[in-house]
C-alpha positions, 0 to 999 in steps of 0.5 A: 379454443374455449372462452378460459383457454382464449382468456389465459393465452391473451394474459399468458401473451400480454404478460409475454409481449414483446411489442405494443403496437397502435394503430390508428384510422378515420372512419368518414362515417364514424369518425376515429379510432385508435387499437392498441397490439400486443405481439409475442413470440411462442417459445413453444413453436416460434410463431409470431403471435398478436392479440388486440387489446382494445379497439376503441373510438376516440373523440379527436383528431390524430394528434400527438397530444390526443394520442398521448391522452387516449392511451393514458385512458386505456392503460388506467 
């Protein structure tokens, strides 16, 4: 898949998504991270599909408020 083709079925699938999803994890060496999901359905052939939308290192523990703040940076 070409960069534009790539480009258009993350849009076309973010604009489809029917799930947003995090994940969260603790690298010892690095500290945490916090990836945000998006999950959609292809109506052409009903395939579950998913793209990451961001993967990206956050500067505090995995508590509720500092998740909360992390996703408000990354939705801005």
């Amino acid at each position: 898949m070409a960069n534009g083709g790539l480009l258009q079925w993350l849009i076309m699938g973010f604009f489809n998504a029917k799930g947003i999803t995090t994940d969260l994890w603790f690298l010892h060496s690095d500290g945490p991270y916090i990836g945000i999901i998006a999950r959609w359905i292809d109506s052409k052939n009903w395939s579950l599909k998913e793209a990451l939308l961001i993967c990206k290192k956050i500067n505090k523990k995995h508590t509720d408020n500092n998740i909360k703040n992390a996703l408000d940076k990354v939705i801005e």
